[in-house]
C-alpha positions as CSV (number, residue, x, y, z in Angstrom):
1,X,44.7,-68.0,7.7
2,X,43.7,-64.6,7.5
3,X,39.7,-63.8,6.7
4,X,39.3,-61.4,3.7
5,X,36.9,-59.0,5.5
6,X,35.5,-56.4,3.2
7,X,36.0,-53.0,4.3
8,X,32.9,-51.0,5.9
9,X,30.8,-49.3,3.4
10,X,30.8,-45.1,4.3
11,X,27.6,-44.0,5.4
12,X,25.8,-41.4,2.6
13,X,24.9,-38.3,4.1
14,X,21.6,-37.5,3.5
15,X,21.1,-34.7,0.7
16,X,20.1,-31.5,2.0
17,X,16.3,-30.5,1.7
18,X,15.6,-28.5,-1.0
19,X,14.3,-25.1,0.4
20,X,11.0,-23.5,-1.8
21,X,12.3,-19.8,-3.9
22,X,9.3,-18.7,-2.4
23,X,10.5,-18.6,1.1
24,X,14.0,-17.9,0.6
25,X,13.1,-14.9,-1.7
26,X,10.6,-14.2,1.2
27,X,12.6,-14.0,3.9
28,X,15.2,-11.6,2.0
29,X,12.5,-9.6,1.2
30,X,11.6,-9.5,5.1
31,X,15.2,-8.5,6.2
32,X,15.4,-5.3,4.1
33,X,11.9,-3.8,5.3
34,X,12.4,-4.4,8.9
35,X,16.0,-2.7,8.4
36,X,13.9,0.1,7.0
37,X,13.6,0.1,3.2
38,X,10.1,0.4,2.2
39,X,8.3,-3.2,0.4
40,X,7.5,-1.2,-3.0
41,X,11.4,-0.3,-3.2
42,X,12.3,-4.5,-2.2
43,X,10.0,-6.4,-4.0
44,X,11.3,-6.4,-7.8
45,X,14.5,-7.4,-6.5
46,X,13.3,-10.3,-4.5
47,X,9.7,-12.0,-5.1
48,X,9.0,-9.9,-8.5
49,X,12.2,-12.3,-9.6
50,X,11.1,-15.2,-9.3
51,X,9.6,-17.1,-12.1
52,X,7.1,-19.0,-11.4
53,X,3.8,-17.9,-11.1
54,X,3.0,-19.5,-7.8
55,X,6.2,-19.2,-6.4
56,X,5.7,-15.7,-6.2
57,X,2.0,-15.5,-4.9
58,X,2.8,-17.7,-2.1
59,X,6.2,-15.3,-1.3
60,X,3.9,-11.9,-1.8
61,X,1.1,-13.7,0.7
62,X,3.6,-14.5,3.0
63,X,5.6,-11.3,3.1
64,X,2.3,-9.5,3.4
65,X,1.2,-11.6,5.6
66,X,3.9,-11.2,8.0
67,X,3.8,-7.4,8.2
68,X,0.2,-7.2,8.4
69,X,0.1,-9.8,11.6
70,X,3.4,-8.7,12.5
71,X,2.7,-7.6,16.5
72,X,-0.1,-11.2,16.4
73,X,3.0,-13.5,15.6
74,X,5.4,-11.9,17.4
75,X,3.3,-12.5,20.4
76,X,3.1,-16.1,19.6
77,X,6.8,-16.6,19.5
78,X,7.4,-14.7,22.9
79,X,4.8,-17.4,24.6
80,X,6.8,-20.3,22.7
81,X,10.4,-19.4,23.6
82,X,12.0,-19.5,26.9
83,X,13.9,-16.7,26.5
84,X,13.4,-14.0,23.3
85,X,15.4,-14.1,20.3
86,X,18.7,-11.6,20.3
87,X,18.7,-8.7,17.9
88,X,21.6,-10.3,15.8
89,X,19.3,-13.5,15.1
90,X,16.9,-11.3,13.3
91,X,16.3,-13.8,10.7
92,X,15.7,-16.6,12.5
93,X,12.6,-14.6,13.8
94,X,11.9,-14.4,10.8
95,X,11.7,-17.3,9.8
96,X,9.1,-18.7,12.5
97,X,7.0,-15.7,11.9
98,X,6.6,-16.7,8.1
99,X,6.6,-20.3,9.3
100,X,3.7,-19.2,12.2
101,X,1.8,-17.3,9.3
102,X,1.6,-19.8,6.9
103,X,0.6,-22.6,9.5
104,X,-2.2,-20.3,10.3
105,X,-3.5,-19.0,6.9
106,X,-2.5,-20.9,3.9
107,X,-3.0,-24.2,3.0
108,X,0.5,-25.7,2.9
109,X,0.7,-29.2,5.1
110,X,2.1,-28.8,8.2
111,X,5.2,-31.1,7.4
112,X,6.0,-29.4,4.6
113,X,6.3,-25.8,6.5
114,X,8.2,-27.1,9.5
115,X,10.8,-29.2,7.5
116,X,11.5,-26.3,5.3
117,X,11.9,-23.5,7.6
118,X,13.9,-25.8,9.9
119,X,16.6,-26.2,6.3
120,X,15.9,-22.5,6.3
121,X,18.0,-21.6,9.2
122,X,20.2,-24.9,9.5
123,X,21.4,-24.3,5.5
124,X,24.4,-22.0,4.6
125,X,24.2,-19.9,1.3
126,X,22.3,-17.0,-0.4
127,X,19.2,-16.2,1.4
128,X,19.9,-18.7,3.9
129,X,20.5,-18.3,7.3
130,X,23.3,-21.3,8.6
131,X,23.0,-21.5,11.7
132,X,22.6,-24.7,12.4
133,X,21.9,-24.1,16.2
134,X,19.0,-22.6,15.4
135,X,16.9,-25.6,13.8
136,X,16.2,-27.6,16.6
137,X,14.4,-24.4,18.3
138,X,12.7,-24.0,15.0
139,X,11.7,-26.8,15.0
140,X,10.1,-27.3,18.4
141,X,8.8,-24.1,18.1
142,X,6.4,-24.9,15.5
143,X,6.0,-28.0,16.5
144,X,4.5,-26.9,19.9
145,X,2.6,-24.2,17.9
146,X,0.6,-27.0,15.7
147,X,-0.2,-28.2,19.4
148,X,-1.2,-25.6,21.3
149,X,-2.7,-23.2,18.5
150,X,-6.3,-23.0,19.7
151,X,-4.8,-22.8,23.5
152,X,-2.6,-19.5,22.3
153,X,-5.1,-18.0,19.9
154,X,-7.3,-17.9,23.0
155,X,-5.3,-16.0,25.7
156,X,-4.9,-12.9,22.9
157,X,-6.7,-9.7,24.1
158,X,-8.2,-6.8,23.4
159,X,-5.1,-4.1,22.0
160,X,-2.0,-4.1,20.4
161,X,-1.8,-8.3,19.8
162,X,-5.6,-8.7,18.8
163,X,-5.3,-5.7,16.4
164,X,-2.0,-6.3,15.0
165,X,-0.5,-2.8,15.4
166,X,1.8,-1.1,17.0
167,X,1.0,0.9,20.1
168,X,1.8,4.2,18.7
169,X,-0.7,3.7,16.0
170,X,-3.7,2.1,17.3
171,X,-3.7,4.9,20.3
172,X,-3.5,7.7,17.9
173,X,-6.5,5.8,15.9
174,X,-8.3,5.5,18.9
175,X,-7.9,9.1,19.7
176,X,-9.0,10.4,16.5
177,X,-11.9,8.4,16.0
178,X,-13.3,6.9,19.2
179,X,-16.3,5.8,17.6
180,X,-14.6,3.9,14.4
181,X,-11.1,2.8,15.5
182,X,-12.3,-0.9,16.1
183,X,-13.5,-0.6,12.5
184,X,-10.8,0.9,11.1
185,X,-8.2,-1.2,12.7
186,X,-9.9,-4.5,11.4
187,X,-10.2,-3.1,7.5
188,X,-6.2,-2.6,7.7
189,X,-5.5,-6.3,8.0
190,X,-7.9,-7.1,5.6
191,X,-6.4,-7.9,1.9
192,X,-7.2,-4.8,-0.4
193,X,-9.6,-5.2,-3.1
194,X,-8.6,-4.8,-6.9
195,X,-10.1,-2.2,-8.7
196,X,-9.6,-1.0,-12.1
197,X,-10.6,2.8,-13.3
198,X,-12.5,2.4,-16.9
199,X,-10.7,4.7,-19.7
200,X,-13.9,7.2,-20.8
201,X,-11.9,8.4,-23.6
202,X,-12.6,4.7,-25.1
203,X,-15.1,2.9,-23.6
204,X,-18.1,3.2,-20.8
205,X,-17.8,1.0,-17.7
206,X,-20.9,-1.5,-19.0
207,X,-19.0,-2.0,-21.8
208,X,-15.3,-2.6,-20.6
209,X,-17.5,-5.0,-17.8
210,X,-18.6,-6.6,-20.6
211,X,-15.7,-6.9,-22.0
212,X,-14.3,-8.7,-19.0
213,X,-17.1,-10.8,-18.9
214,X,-16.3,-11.9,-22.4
215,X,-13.1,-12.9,-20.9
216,X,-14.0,-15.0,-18.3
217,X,-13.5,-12.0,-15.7
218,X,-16.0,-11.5,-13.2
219,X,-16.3,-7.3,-11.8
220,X,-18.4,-5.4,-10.0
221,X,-19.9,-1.7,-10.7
222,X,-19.0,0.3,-7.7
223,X,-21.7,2.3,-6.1
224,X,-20.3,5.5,-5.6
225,X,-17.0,5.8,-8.5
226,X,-18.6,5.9,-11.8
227,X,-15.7,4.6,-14.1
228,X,-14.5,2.2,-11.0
229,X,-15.0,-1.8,-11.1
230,X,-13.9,-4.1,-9.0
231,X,-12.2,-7.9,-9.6
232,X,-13.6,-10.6,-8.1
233,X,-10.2,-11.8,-8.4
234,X,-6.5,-10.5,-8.8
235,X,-4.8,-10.7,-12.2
236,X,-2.0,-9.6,-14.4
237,X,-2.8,-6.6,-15.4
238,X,-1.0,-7.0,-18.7
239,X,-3.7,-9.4,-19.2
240,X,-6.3,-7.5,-19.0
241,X,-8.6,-6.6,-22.4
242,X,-7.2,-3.4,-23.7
243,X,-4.8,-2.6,-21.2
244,X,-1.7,-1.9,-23.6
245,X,-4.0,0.0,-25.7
246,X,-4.7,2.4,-22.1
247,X,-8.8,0.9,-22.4
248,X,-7.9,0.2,-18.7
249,X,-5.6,1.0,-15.3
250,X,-5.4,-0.4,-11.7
251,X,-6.6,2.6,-9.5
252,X,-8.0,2.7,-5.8
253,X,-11.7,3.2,-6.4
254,X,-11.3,6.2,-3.1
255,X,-8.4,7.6,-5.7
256,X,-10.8,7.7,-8.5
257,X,-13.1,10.2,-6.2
258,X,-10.5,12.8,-6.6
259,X,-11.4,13.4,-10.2
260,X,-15.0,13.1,-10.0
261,X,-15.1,15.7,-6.9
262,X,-12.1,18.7,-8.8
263,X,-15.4,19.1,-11.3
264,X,-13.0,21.0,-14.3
265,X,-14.6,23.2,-16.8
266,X,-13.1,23.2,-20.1
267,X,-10.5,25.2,-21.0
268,X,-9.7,25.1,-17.3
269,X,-5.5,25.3,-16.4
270,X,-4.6,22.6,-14.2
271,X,-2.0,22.4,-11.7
272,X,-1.1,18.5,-10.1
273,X,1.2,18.9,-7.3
274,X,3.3,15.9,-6.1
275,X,1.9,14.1,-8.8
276,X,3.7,10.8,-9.0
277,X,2.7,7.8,-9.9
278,X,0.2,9.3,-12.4
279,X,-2.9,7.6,-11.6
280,X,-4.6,11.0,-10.9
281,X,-3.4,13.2,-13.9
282,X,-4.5,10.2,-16.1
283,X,-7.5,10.0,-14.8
284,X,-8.1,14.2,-14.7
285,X,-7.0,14.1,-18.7
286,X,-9.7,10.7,-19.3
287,X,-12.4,12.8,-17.4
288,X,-12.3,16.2,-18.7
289,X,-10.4,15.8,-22.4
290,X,-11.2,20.2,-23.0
291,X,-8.1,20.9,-20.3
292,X,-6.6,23.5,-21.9
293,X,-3.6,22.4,-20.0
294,X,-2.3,20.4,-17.2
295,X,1.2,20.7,-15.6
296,X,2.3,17.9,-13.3
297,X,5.0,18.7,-10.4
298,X,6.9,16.0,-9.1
299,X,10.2,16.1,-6.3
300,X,11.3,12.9,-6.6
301,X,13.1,12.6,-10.1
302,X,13.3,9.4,-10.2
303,X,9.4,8.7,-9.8
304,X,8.8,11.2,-13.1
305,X,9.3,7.9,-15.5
306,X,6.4,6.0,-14.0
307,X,3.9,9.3,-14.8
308,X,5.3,9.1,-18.2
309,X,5.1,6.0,-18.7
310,X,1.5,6.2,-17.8
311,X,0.3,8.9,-19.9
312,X,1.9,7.2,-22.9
313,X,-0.3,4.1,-22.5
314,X,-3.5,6.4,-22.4
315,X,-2.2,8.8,-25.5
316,X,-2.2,11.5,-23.2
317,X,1.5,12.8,-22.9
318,X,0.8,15.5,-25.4
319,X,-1.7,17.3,-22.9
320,X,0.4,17.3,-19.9
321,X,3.8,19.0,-19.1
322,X,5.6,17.3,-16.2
323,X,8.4,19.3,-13.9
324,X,10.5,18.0,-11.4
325,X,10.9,20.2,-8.5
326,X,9.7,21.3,-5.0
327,X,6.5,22.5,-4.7
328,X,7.5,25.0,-2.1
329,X,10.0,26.4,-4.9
330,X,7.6,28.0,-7.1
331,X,10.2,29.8,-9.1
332,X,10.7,26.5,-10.4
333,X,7.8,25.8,-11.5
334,X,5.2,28.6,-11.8
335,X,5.4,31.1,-14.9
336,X,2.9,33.7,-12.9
337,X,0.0,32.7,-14.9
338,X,-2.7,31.5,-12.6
339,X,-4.4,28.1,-12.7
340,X,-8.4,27.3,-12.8
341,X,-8.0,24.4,-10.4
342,X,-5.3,22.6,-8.2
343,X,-5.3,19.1,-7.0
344,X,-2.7,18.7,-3.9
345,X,-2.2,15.0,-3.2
346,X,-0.3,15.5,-0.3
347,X,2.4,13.7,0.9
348,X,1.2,11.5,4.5
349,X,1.3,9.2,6.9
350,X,-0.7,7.2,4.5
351,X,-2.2,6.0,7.3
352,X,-5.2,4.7,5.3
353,X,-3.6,3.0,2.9
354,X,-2.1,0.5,5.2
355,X,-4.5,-2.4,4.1
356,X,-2.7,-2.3,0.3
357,X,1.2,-1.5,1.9
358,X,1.3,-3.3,5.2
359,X,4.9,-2.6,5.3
360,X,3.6,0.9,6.9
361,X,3.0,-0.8,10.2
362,X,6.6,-1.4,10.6
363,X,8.6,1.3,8.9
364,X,6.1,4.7,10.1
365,X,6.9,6.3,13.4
366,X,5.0,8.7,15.2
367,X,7.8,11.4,15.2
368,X,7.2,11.3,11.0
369,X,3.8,13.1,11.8
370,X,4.5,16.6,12.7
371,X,7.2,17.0,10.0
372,X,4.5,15.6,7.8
373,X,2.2,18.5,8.6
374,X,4.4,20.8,8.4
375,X,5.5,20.4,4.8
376,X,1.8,19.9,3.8
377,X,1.0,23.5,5.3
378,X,4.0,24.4,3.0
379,X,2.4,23.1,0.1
380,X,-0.8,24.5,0.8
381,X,0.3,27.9,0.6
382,X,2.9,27.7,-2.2
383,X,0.1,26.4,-4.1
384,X,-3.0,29.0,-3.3
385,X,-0.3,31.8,-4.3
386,X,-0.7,30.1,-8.0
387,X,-4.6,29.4,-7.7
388,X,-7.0,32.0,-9.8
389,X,-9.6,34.0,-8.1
390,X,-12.9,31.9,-8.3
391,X,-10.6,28.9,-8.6
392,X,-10.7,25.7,-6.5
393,X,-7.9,23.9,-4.7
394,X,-8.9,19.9,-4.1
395,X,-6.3,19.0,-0.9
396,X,-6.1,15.1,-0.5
397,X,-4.9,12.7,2.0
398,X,-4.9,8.6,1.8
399,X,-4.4,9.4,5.9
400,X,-6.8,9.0,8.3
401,X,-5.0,11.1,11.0
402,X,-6.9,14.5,11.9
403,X,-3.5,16.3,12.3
404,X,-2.8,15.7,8.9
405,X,-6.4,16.6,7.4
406,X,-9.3,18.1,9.0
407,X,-6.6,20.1,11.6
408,X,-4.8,21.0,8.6
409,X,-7.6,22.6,7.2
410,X,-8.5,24.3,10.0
411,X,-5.3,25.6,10.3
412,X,-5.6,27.1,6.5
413,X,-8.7,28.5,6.6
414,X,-8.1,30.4,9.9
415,X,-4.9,31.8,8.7
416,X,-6.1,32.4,5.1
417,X,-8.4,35.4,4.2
418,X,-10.0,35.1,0.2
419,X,-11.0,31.0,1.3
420,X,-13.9,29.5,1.8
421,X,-15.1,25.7,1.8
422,X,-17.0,23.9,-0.6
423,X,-18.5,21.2,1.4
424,X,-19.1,17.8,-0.2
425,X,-22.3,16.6,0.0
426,X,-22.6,13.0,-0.9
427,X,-23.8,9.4,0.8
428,X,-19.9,7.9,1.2
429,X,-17.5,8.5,3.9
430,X,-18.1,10.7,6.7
431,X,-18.5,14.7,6.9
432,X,-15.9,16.3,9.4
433,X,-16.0,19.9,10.6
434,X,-13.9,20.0,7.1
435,X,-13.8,18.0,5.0
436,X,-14.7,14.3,4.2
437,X,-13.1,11.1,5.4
438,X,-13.7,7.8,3.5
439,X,-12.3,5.4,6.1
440,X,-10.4,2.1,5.2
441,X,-12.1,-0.8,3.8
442,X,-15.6,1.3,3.1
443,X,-17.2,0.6,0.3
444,X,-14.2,-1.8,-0.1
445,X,-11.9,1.2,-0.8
446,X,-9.1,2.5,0.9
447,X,-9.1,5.7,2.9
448,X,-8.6,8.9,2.1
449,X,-9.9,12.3,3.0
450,X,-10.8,15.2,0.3
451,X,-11.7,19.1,1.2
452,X,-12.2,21.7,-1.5
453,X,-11.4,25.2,-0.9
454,X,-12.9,27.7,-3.4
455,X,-10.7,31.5,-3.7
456,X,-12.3,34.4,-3.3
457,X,-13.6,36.0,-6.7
């Protein structure tokens, strides 16, 4: 008699691992700068969406993260592989970079890193990768990593892999400033401070710090800015006392300089050439409200809204007139009535900024410098034409390249007969043969450079 044998029961494939937003918003957010779209233009369609709060830290600190120790990880992975990664598996690099980063600098548990970025590549679907190939050498990648950290962090030298650049840029640091590349080179991979510029109009800095403090927000007075303080820690800046009410904005403590050193008597016209986002004409309209008035030029059209957006916060849209147009055009732009002073914030490298936009690292070539310079010697004199006799041109950079600022002045003053130089005597930053350079990370602020040029009465 036949046995009644119960059929076998089907094995249950396992569930798929669930793969953090974080990372899979991170790695789309990777793909489109290294195909050349800048981080300010990617992130409020990939980490700015998602919705948790630490969700998106951990995707900013890894995407940051990743493009400030770009050249460092990179180096890691070509010692780990046999053979390099092909161009087409782009985002499986990517991947073990983020993966390398965070097992370096955050406090995620191993496990938890490696078992995610393996689903990362091995899962199909939206900012996936699926290829399943891929997550064994993942794995054993980062395995071998965990093991032999100390081992590979010791065999990095001296250039390109301990500074985390690429070669273009720390040679051309080097060059310019043989006495402070090293330092300059370590503040870029630092994490930028958060500093906030003190509305005059409404409060003094003691008592917006107070204000804070009242809060639960610790700041600190900076030396050498008067309306500047600094967080101890980041925060929403919709948070912040006062903010929709324009008591406060987020502003570069070396930005807030620019005001301080264009000294504006009243009834002074005011010209602000490529003005975008706004944070210097705010703060030129907080510091000196007896502007008679204040026009803002602008190229880019589609920056204009942020400047206006800005100025309505602060209640001061009714003292400035914004145009969009080329500076170089001054038909557009210039009725024929001269102005007291002109700020030029000059379009750059932004060389000395790259501490706050990492992304610069990766998307900046060396060819972008001479057409760079060019168009600022453009600016320059489309912009004297409209300055007054006795008046006073501040030119700024957030570079630290001398081809873009101290050369460039050169350049003008030799070729330029009613100028002269108003030197700026103060204890920041560092006097060149024109001009001043702040340098990255000084003072905790970002670099810039400032020279102010005085016409001929």
């Amino acid at each position: 008699m036949e046995k009644n044998i119960p059929p076998k029961k089907k094995k249950s494939r396992p569930s798929k691992a669930k793969v953090s937003a974080a990372r899979s918003a991170s790695l789309k957010a990777l793909k489109q700068v290294f195909n050349g779209q800048s981080l300010s233009a990617v992130q409020p369609h990939t980490t700015d969406l998602l919705e948790d709060a630490r969700d998106r830290g951990l995707a900013n600190e890894i995407v940051n993260g990743v493009l400030r120790w770009r050249w460092q990880l990179e180096f890691f992975v070509l010692q780990l592989l046999k053979k390099p990664l092909k161009q087409k598996d782009l985002d499986v690099q990517l991947v073990l970079l983020m993966a390398l980063y965070e097992l370096q600098q955050c406090r995620t548990p191993d496990y938890a890193v490696i078992n995610e970025s393996v689903e990362l590549v091995r899962q199909p679907g939206k900012n996936m990768v699926g290829k399943k190939w891929a997550a064994g050498l993942v794995n054993g990648v980062l395995r071998n990593f965990t093991r032999e950290q100390e081992k590979l962090s010791a065999s990095i030298k001296d250039g390109v892999v301990r500074y985390s650049h690429p070669p273009w840029l720390l040679e051309k640091i080097k060059a310019d400033w043989p006495q402070n590349w090293q330092q300059i080179l370590d503040a870029n991979n630092q994490h930028p401070a958060f500093w906030l510029r003190v509305n005059h109009l409404q409060s003094s800095t003691s008592q917006y710090q107070q204000r804070l403090e009242e809060d639960g927000l610790e700041s600190e007075v900076a030396a050498f800015a008067d309306a500047a303080l600094k967080l101890a820690h980041g925060v929403d800046v919709r948070t912040l006392p006062g903010f929709a009410e324009g008591a406060v904005s987020v502003q570069d403590a070396g930005a807030q300089l620019v005001a301080e050193l264009l000294d504006v008597p009243a009834g002074s016209r005011v010209l602000d050439l490529c003005a975008a986002p706004g944070g210097k004409t705010c703060h030129l309209l907080e510091r000196y409200p007896d502007i008679e008035q204040l026009l803002a030029v602008e190229l880019e059209e589609h920056r204009m809204p942020r400047v206006s957006e800005n100025l309505q916060r602060l209640k001061l849209e009714a003292r400035a007139e914004l145009v969009v147009a080329d500076v170089r055009d001054s038909e557009r732009w210039f009725s024929g009535e001269k102005f007291d002073r002109i700020l030029i914030d000059a379009p750059c490298s932004a060389s000395g900024v790259i501490r706050r936009h990492p992304d610069i690292k990766t998307l900046r070539r060396e060819s972008d410098i001479a057409p760079l310079v060019k168009l600022q010697s453009e600016i320059l004199s489309a912009a004297w034409q409209a300055l007054a006799a006795g008046g006073e041109l501040l030119y700024v950079t957030c570079s630290v390249f001398r081809d873009e600022n101290q050369n460039q002045m050169q350049a003008f003053l030799s070729r330029t007969a009613d100028v002269t130089e108003i030197k700026i005597n103060t204890d920041w930053g560092e006097a060149c043969e024109h001009g001043r350079q702040l340098f990255p990370g000084e003072q905790d602020a970002d670099g810039f450079y400032y020279c102010l040029l005085k016409k001929s009465a």
